[in-house]
N, C-alpha and C positions, 0 to 999 in steps of 0.2 A: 491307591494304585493309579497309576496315569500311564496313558497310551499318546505318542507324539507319532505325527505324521509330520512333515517335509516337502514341500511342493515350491518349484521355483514358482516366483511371483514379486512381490513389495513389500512383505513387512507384516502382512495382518494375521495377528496371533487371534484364535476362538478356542475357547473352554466350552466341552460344553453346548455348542452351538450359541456362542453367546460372544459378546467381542470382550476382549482382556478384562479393558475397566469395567465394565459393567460388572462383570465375573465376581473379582479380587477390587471388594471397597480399598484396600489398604496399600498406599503408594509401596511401601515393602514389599509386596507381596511380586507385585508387578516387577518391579528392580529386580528380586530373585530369578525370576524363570526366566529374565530378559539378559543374565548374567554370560550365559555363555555366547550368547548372541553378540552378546558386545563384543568379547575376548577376542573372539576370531573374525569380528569385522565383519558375518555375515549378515546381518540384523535386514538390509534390503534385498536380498539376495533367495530368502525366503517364506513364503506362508506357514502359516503353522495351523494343525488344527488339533488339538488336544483333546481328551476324554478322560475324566478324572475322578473318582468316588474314593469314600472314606475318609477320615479323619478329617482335621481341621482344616483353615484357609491357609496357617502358614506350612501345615507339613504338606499340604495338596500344593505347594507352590515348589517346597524342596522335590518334592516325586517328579514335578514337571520339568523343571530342572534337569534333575536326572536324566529321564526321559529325552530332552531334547541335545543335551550334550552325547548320548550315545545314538543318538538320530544321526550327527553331525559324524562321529566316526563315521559311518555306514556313507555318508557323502565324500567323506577324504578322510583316511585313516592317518594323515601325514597329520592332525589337528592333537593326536592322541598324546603328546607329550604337553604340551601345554594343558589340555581339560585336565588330565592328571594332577601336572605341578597345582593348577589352582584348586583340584579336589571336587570337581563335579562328578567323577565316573566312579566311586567310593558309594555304597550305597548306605543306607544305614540300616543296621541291622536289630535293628531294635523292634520287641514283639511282644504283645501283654501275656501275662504269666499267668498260668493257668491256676482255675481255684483248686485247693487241695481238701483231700474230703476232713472232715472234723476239725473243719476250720470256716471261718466266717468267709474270708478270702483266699487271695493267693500269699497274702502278708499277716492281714488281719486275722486276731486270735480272738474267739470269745472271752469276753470279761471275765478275771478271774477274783471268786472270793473266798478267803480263807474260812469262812461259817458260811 
């Protein structure tokens, strides 16, 4: 889950209270949340300061992403066909499945054996 703020200023993205790279070791990771920044040519135009828990470094990068592409509607709603076309404001909906009772898991079956 990530929380994006928006502050005019120069550029300086913080996770975290922490500056980008230091954040996200992974040149990818950065390129991602940086993705819609690019599109719309705002990249100097804003501060960013993000807040982000759960999951991994790359799905915390997709959520920031998100996050900051629907920050960017809230500044100019005229951006919203383009974030779309490239699929930033698409969330993903994807949720782990809960365990089922008389079962090991949500998939997983206890081993079965015929004796």
């Amino acid at each position: 889950m990530a929380r994006c703020w928006l502050m005019a200023g120069n550029g300086n993205i913080t996770v975290n209270r922490r500056p980008v790279d230091e954040y996200f070791t992974r040149e990818t990771d950065t390129m991602v949340l940086r993705q819609p920044l690019n599109l719309t040519n705002t990249v100097d135009q804003f501060d960013v300061m993000i807040t982000v828990r759960g999951g991994g470094t790359t799905g915390q990068a997709g959520a920031i992403r998100h996050g900051i592409a629907k920050a960017l509607l809230e500044f100019n709603p005229e951006l919203r066909q383009v974030l779309k076309r490239a699929g930033y404001l698409t969330r993903d909906p994807r949720k782990k499945e809960r365990k089922k009772y008389g079962q090991k898991g949500a998939r997983a079956r206890f081993q079965y054996s015929k004796r």
